[in-house]
C-alpha positions as CSV (number, residue, x, y, z in Angstrom):
1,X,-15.4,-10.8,112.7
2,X,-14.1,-14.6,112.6
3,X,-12.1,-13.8,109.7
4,X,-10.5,-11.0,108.1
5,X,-7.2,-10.2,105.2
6,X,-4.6,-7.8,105.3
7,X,-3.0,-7.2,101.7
8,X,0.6,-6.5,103.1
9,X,1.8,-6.4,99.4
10,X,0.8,-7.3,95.6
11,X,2.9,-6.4,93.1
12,X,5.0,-8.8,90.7
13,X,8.4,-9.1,91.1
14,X,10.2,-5.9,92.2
15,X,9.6,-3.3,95.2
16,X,8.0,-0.2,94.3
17,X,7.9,2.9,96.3
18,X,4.8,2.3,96.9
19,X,3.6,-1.6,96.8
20,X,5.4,-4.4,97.6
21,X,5.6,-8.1,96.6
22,X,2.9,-10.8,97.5
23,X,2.5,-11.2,101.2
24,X,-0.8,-11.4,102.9
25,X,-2.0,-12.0,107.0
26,X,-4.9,-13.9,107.4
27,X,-6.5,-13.9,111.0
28,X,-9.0,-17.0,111.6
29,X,-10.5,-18.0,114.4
30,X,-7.5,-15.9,116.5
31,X,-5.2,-17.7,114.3
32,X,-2.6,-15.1,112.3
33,X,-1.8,-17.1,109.2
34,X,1.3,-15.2,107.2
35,X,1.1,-16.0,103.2
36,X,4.1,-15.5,101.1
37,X,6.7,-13.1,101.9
38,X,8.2,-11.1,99.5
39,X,10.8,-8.2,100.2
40,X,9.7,-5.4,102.8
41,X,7.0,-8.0,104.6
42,X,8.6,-7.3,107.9
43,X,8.2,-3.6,107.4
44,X,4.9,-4.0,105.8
45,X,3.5,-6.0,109.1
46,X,4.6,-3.0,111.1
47,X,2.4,-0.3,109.1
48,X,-0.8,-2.8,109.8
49,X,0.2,-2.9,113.4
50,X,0.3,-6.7,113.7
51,X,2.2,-8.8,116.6
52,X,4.8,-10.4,115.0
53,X,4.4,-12.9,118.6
54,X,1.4,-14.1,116.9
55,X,2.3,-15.1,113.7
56,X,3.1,-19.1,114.3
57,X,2.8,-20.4,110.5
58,X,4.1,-19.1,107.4
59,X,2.7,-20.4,104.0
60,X,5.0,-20.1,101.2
61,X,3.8,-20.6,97.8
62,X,7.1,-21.0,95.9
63,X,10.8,-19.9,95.9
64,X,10.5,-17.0,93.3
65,X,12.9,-13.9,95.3
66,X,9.2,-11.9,95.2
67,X,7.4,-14.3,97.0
68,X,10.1,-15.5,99.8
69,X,13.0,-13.2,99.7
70,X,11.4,-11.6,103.2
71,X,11.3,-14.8,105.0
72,X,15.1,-15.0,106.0
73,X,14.9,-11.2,107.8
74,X,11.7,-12.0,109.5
75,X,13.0,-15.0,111.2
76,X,16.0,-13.5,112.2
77,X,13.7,-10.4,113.8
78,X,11.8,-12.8,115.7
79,X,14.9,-13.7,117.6
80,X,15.8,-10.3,117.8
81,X,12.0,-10.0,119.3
82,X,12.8,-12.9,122.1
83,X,10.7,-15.5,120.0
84,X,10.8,-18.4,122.1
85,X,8.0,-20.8,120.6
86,X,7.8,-22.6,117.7
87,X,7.7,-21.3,113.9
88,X,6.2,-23.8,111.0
89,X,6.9,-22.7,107.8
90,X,5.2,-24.3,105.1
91,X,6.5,-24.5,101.6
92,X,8.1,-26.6,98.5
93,X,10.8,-29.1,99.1
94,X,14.3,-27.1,99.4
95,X,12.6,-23.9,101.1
96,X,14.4,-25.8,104.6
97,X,17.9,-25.7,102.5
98,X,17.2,-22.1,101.3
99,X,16.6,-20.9,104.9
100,X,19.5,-23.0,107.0
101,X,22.1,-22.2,104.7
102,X,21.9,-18.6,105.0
103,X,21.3,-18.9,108.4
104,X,24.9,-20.8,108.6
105,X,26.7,-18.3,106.3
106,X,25.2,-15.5,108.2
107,X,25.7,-16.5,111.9
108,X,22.1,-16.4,112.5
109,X,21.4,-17.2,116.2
110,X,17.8,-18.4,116.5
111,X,16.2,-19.1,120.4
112,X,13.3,-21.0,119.2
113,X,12.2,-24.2,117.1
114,X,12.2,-23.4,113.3
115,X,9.9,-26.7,111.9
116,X,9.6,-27.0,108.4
117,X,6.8,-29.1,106.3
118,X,8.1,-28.9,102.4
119,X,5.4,-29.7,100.3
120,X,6.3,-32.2,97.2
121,X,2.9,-32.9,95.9
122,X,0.7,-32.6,92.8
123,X,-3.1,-33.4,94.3
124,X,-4.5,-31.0,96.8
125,X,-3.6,-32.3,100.4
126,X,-4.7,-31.5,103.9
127,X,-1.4,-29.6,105.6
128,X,-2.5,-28.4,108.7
129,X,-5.6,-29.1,111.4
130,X,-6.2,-28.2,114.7
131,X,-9.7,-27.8,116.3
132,X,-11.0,-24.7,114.6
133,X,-9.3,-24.3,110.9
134,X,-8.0,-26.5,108.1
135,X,-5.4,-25.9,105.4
136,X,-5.6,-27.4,102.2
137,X,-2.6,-27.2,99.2
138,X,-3.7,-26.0,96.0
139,X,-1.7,-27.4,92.9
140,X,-0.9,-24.8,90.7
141,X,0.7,-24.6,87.1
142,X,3.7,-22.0,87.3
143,X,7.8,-21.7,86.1
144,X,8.8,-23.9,89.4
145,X,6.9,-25.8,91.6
146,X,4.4,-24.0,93.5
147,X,1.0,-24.2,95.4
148,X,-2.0,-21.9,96.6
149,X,-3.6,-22.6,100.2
150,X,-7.1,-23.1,101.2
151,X,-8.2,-22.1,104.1
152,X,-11.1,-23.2,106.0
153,X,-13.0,-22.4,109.0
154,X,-14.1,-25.9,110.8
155,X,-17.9,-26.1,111.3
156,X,-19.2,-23.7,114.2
157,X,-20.5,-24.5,117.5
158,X,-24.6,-23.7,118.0
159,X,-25.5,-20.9,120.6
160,X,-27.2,-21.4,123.6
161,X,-30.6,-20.9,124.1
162,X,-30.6,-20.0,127.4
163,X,-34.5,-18.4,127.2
164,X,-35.7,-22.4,126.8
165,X,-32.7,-23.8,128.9
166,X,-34.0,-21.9,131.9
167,X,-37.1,-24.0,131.6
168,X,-35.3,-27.3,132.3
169,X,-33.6,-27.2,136.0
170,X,-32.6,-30.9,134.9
171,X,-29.8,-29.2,132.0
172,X,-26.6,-28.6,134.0
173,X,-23.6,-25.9,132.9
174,X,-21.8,-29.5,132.7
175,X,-24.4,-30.2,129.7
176,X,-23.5,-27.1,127.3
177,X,-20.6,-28.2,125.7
178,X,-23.2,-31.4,124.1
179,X,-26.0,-29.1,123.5
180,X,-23.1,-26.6,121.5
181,X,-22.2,-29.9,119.8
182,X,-25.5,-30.4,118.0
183,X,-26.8,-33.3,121.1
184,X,-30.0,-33.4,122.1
185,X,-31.2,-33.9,125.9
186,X,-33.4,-36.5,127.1
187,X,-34.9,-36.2,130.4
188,X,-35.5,-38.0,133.3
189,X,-38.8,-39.4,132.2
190,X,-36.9,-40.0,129.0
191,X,-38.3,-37.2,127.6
192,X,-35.9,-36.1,124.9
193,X,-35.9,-32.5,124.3
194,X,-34.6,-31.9,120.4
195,X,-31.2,-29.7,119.9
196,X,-32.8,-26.6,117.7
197,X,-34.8,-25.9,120.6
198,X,-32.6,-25.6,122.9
199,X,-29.9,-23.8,120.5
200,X,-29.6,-21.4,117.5
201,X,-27.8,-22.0,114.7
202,X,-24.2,-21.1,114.5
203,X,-22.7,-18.7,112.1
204,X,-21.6,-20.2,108.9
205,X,-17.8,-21.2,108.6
206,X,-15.9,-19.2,106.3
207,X,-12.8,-19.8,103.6
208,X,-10.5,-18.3,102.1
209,X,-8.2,-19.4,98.6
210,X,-4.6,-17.9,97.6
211,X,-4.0,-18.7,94.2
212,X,0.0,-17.5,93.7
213,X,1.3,-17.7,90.4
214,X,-0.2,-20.1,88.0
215,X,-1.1,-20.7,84.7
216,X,-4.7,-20.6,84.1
217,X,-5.9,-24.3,85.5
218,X,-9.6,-26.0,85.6
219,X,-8.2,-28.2,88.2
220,X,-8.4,-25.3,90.9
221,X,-11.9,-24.9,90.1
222,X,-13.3,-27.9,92.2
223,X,-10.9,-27.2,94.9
224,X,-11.8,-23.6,95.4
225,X,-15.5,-24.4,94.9
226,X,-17.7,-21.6,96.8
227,X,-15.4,-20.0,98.7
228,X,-15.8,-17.0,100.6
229,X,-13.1,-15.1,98.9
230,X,-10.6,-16.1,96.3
231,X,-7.2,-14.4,95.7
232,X,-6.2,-15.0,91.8
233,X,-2.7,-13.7,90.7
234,X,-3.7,-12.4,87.1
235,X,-0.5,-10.4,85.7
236,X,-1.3,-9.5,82.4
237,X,-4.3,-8.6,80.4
238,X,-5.6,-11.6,77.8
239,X,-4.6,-9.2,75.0
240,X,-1.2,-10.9,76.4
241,X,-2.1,-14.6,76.9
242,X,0.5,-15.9,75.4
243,X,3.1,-13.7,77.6
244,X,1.2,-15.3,80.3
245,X,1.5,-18.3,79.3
246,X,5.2,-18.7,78.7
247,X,5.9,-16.9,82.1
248,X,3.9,-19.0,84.1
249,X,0.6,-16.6,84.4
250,X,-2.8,-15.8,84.4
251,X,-4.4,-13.3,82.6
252,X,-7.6,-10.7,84.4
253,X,-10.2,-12.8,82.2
254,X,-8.6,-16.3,83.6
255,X,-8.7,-15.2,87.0
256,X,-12.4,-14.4,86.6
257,X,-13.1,-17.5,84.7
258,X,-12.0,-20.0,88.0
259,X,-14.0,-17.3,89.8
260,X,-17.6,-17.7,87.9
261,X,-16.8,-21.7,87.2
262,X,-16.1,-22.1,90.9
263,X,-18.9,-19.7,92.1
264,X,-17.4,-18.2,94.9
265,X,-18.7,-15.0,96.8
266,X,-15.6,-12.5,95.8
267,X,-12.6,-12.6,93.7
268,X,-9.5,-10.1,94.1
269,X,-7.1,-9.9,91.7
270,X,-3.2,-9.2,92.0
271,X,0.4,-9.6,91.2
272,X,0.5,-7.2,88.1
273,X,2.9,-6.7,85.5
274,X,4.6,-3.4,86.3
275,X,3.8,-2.7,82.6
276,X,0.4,-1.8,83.5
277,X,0.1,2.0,85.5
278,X,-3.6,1.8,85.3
279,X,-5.0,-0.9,87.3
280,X,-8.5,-0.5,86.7
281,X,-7.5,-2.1,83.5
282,X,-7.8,-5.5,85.0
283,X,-11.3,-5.2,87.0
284,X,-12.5,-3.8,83.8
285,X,-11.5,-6.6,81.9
286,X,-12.8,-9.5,85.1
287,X,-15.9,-7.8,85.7
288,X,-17.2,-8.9,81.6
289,X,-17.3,-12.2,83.5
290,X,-17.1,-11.8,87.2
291,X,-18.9,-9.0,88.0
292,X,-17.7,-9.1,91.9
293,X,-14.0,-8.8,91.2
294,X,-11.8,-6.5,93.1
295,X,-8.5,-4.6,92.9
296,X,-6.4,-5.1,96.4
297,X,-5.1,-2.0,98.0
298,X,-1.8,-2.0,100.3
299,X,-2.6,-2.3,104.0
300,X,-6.4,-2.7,103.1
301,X,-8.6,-5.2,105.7
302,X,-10.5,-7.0,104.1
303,X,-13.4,-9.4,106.0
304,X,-14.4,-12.3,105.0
């Protein structure tokens, strides 16, 4: 699978025995994508059996202690690990202060490059690109200044048809990467021989939206439009809306709406109030709108 999520952790605000605050891995395209990192995430990424070597960027949704207080341990295992390449943490302006100063107080050593992109913005923005997946910011409406992440899988090479290819001696190994590419081939004799024939089509990219805490907001809606799978904090019930919306939350119904409004394949639900011991409560609750809502379960894999 090109894609798959590991709920590390889900719960709001304090360490239970047995969940932890928001942190999620996200492999794409052999990418491991860490988001937020509450308390225990260190620990957590041990029980799913993940290489810590592999995790080169962090995505941070906002300094609340549930969603970050992790990070400063994990960077200082990754020294203790012999980390020698880079780290890119990604997060809102002062998450760089937060970090260095406790590294100063503390003494912390560190062999390898930490590089920090703090994010300032109010309108969705590309943050990072290579050749295979894109990550978009998502504005969100919370207590302090904080963002979701899109995540997108780049458009997919085409296979090989190597059935028809056999039939032209004229189409080199050298000529692959083009035909992958979508080109067509032309001939000696100027024949040109169309791409679909000698290719299949490639699998469909894939995507992925974290939505951390927010208020409910129609401007995530176009953002998040058709996603594979959408993550939507939804902390209270709407009996409690207006809880929610002093504290900077969505409710299970809100979550669901920016689901159905954005038509996207599958939503799962998290960060719930600890008030709540029943959690079906809140799939009972999306599902009158969203039918294909989910709850998340620790250590779970989930593929996109």
């Amino acid at each position: 699978m090109s894609a798959h999520l590991t709920i590390l952790g889900f719960n709001s605000a304090i360490p239970t025995v047995n969940s932890s605050p928001t942190a999620q891995l996200l492999e794409m395209q052999e990418r491991h994508f860490l988001i937020d990192c509450g308390e225990g995430t260190q620990v957590q990424l041990r029980k799913a059996k993940a290489k810590f070597s592999k995790i080169n960027h962090i995505f941070v949704s906002h300094l609340h202690g549930d969603h970050c207080f992790g990070l400063p341990g994990l960077v200082a295992s990754f020294r203790l690990l012999g980390r020698e390449t880079p780290l890119y943490i990604y997060g809102p302006k002062g998450i760089k202060e937060m970090l260095e100063t406790i590294f100063r107080i503390t003494e912390t050593q560190r062999g390898f490059e930490v590089v920090y992109r703090e994010i300032e913005g109010n309108a969705s923005e590309k943050i990072f690109e290579d050749d295979k997946v894109e990550v978009y910011t998502i504005p969100l409406d919370h207590r302090i200044y904080c963002n979701g992440y899109l995540f997108r899988e780049k458009p997919k090479e085409r296979h090989l048809n190597m059935e028809e290819i056999a039939k032209y001696p004229e189409i080199e190994i050298c000529d692959y990467h083009l035909l992958k590419k979508g080109k067509d081939f032309t001939l000696s004799d100027g024949y040109v021989l169309k791409n679909e024939i000698l290719t299949k089509p490639a699998e469909s990219p894939v995507s992925y939206a974290f939505c951390s805490d927010t208020r409910f907001l129609e401007s995530v809606v176009p953002i998040v439009k058709g996603v594979d799978l959408l993550y939507h904090e939804s902390t209270f019930l709407h009996e409690l809306k207006e809880m929610a919306d002093y504290t900077g939350h969505s409710t299970a119904l809100e979550a669901a709406l920016v689901a159905k409004k954005a038509e996207v394949k599958k939503l799962i639900l998290g960060h719930f109030s600890n008030r709540y011991q029943d959690l079906s409560v809140f799939t009972d609750e999306a599902r009158t709108v969203f039918p294909n809502t989910f709850l998340p379960k620790t250590l779970e894999v989930i593929e996109i």
